[in-house]
DRENDO-1510 file (C-alpha; in Angstrom, 1 decimal, always signed):
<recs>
REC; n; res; u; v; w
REC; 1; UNK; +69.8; -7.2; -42.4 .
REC; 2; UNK; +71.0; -6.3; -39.1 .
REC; 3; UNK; +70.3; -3.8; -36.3 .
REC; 4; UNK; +73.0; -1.8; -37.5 .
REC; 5; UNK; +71.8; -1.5; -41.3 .
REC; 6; UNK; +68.4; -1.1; -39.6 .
REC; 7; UNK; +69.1; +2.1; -37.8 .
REC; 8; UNK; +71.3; +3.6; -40.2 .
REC; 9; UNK; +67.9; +3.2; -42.7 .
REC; 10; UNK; +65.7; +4.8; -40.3 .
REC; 11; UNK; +68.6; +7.7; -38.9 .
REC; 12; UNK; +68.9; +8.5; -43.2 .
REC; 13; UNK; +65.1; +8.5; -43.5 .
REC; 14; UNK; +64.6; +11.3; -41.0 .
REC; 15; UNK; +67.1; +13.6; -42.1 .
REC; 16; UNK; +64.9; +13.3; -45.3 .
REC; 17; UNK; +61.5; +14.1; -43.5 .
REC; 18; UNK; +63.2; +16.3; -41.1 .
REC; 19; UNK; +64.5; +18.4; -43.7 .
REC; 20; UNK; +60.7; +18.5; -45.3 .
REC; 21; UNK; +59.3; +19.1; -42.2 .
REC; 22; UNK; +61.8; +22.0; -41.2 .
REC; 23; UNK; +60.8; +23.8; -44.5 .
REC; 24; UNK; +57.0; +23.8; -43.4 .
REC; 25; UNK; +57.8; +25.4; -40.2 .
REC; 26; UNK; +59.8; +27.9; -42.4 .
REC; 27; UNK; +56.9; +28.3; -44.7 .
REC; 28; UNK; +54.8; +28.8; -41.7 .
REC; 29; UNK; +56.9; +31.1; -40.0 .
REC; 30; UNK; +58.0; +33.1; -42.5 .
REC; 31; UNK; +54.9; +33.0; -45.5 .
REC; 32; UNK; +52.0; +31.5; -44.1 .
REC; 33; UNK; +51.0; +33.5; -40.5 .
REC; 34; UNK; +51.9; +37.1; -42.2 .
REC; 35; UNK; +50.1; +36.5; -45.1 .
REC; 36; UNK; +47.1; +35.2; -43.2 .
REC; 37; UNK; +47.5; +38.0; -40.4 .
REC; 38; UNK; +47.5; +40.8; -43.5 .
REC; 39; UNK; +44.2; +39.4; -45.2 .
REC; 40; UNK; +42.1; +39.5; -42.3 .
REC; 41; UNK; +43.5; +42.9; -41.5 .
REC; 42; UNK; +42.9; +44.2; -44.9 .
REC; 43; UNK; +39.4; +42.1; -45.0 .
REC; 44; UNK; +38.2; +43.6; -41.6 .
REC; 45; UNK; +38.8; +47.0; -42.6 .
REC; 46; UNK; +37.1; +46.2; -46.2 .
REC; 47; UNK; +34.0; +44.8; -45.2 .
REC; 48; UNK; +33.9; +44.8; -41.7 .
REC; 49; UNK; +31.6; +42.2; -40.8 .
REC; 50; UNK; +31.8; +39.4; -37.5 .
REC; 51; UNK; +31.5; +36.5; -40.4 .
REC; 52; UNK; +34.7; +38.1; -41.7 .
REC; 53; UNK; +36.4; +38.1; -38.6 .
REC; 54; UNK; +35.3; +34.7; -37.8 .
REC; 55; UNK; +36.6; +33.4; -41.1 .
REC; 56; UNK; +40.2; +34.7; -40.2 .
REC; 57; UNK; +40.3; +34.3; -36.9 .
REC; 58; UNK; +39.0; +30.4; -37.3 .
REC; 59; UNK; +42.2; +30.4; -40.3 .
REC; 60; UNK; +44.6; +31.8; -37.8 .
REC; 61; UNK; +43.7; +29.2; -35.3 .
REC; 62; UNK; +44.0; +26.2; -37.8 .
REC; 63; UNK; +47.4; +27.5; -38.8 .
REC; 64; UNK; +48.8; +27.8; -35.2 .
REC; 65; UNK; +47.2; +24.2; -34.7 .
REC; 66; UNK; +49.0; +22.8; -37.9 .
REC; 67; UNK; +52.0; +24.9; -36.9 .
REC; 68; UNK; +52.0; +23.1; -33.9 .
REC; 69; UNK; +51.8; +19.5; -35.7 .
REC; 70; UNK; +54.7; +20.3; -38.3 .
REC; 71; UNK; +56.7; +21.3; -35.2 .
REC; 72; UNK; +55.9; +18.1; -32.7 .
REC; 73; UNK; +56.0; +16.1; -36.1 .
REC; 74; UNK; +59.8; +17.8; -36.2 .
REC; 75; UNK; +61.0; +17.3; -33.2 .
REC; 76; UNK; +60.0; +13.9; -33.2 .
REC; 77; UNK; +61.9; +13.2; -36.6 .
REC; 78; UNK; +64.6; +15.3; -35.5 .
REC; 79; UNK; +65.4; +13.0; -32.0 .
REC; 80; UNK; +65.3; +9.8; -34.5 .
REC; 81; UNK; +67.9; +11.8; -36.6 .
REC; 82; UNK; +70.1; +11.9; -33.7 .
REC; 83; UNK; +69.6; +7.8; -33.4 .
REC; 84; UNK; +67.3; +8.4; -30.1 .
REC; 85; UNK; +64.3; +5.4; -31.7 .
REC; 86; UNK; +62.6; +4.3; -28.3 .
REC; 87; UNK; +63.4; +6.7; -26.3 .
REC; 88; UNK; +60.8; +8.5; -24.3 .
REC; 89; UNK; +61.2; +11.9; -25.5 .
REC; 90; UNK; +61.2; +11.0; -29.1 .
REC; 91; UNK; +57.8; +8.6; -28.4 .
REC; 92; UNK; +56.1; +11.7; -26.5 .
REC; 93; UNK; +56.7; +14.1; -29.5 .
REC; 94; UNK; +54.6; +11.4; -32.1 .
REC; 95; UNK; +51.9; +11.0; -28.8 .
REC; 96; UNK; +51.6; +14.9; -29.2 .
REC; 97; UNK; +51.6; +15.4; -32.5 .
REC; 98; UNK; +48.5; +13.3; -32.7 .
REC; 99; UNK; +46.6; +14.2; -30.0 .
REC; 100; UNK; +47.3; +18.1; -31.2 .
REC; 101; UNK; +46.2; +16.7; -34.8 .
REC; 102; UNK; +43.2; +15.3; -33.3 .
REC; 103; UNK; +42.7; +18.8; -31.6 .
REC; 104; UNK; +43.2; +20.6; -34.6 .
REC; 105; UNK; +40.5; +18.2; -36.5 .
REC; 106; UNK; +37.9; +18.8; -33.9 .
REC; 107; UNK; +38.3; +22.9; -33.8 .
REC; 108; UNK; +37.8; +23.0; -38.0 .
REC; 109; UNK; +34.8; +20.8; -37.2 .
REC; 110; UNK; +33.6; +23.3; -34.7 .
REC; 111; UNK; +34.4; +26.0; -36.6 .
REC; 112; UNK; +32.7; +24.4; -40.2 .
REC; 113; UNK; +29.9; +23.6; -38.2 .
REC; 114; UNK; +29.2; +26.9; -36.2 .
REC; 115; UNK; +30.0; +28.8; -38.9 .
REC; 116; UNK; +27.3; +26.6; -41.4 .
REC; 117; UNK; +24.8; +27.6; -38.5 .
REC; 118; UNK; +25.4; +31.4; -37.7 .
REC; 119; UNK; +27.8; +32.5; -41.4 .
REC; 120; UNK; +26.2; +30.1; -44.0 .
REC; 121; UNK; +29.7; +29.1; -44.5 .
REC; 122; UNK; +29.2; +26.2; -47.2 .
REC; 123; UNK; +32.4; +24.3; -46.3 .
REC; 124; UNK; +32.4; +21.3; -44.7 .
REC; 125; UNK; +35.3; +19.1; -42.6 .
REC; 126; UNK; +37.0; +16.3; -43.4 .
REC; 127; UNK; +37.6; +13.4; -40.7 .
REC; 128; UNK; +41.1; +12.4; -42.4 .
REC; 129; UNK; +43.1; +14.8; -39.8 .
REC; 130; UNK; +41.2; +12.9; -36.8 .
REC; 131; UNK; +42.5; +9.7; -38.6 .
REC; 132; UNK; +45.7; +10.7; -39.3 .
REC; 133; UNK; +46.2; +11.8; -35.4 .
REC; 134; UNK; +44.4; +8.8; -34.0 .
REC; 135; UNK; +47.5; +6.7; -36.5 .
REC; 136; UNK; +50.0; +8.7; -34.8 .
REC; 137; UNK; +48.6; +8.0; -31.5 .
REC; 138; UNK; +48.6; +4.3; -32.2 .
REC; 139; UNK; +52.2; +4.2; -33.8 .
REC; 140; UNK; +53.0; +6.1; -30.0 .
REC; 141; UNK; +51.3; +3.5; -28.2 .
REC; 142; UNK; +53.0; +1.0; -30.6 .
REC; 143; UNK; +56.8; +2.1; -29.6 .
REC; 144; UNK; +56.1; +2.5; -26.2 .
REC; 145; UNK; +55.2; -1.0; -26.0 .
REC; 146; UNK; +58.3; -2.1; -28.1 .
REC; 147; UNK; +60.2; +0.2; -25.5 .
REC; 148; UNK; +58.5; -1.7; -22.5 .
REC; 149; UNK; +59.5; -5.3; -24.2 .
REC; 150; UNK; +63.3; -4.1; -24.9 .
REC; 151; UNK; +63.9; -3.2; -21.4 .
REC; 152; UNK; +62.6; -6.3; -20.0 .
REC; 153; UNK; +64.2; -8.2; -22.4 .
REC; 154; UNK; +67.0; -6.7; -21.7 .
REC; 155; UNK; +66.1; -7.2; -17.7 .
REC; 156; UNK; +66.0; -11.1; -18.2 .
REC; 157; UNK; +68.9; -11.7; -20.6 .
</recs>
């Protein structure tokens, strides 16, 4: 296969995941922060109790997180859409989207973990979101190498 084939695989790939992607910041948007906004609303005034509001306010905050993710995770699909593979930009949206994944993976462990102490909250985290954003932050560092050997190749050609 050539470079051209190449690309055009990758450019049709990422209207695919784009597309995905874009419904989950719809989904988000539009379902998922009203829904959670009207249960801890409706909870407060039910029971009233500060493990109450610390179970929806910690929810809210993983949402936003993960609302963040989907939307660095859609930008960077979007800009390889458009045919834009190692440029900057498009590298520095997969960079963020892991470190905000990692972020995101290290507030529900703080949040399991103070709330096991203070709530008896009997959940407990899961490491997979600090692996999946320590992947993206490799595959980051990964292209922004292959961008640093393209341009010198292309510097002694």
């Amino acid at each position: 296969m050539n470079k051209i084939q190449n690309k055009a695989k990758i450019i049709k790939v990422s209207k695919v995941i784009r597309h995905i992607l874009f419904a989950g910041l719809f989904l988000f948007t539009l379902i998922g922060i009203p829904v959670v906004l009207f249960q801890a609303v409706s909870l407060w005034n039910k029971i009233g109790s500060s493990a109450t509001l610390y179970l929806q306010g910690g929810a809210i905050l993983m949402l936003i997180l993960a609302f963040i993710v989907n939307l660095k995770l859609f930008q960077f699909f979007d800009r390889l859409k458009s045919g834009n593979l190692f440029d900057t930009q498009t590298i520095g949206n997969l960079d963020a989207a892991g470190k905000w994944w990692i972020l995101a993976s290290i507030v529900e462990c703080l949040f399991y973990t103070v709330g096991a102490e203070l709530f008896r909250i009997g959940q407990s985290w899961s490491s997979s979101g600090l692996f999946a954003g320590l992947i993206l932050i490799f595959f980051a560092w990964l292209l922004k190498e292959a961008q640093f050997l393209q341009e010198e190749q292309a510097l002694t050609v």
